[in-house]
C-alpha positions in Angstrom: -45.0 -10.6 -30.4 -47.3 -10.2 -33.1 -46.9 -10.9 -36.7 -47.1 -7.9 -39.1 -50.0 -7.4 -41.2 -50.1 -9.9 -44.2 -47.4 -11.8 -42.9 -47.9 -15.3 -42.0 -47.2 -16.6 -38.1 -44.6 -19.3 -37.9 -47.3 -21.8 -37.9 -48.9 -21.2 -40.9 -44.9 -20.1 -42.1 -44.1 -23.9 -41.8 -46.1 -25.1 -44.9 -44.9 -22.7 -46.9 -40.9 -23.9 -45.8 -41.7 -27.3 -46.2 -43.1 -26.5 -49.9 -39.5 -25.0 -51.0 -37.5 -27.9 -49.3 -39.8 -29.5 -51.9 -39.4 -27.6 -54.5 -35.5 -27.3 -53.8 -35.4 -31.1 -54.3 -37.5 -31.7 -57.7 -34.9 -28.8 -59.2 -31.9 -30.5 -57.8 -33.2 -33.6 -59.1 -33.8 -32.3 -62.4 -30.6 -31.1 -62.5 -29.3 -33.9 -62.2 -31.3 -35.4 -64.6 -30.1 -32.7 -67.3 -26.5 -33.2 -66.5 -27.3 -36.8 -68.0 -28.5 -38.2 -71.3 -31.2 -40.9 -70.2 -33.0 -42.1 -67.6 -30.3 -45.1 -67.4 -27.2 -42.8 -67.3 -28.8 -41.0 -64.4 -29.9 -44.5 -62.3 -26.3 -46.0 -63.3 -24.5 -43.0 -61.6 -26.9 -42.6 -58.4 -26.5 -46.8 -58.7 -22.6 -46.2 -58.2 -23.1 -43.9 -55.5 -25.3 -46.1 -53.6 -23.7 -49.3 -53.9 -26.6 -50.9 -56.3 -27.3 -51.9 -59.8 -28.7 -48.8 -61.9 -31.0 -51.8 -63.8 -32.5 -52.7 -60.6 -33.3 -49.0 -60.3 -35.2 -48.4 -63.0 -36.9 -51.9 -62.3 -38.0 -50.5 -58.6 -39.2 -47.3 -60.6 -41.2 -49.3 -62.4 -40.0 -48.0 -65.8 -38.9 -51.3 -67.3 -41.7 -53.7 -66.9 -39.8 -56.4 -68.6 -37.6 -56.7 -65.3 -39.8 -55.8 -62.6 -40.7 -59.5 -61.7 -36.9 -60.2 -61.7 
């Protein structure tokens, strides 16, 4: 079957999918981050879900340089 004009074929369609699966994470994300007050609030609560420190977080992220060699 052939694609209709100006419509991309499921090849060049799978870019394009993998961009909003993207795109959908980033805004998730984000809204996570708005739901919180601080970069710390947010790592603390995604800390409790995972079963880790929220501190060691933010030292992975590389946003506190004063712990990243601890």
């Amino acid at each position: 079957m052939r694609a209709a004009p100006n419509q991309p074929t499921a090849d060049q369609d799978e870019p394009l999918r993998a961009r909003a699966t993207d795109q959908e994470r980033e805004l998730a994300l984000l809204a996570q981050f708005m739901r919180h007050d601080s970069v710390a609030s947010l790592a603390d609560a995604i800390a409790e879900l995972t079963g880790v420190r929220g501190g060691d977080l933010i030292a992975e992220a590389g946003l506190d340089p004063s712990r990243a060699n601890k």
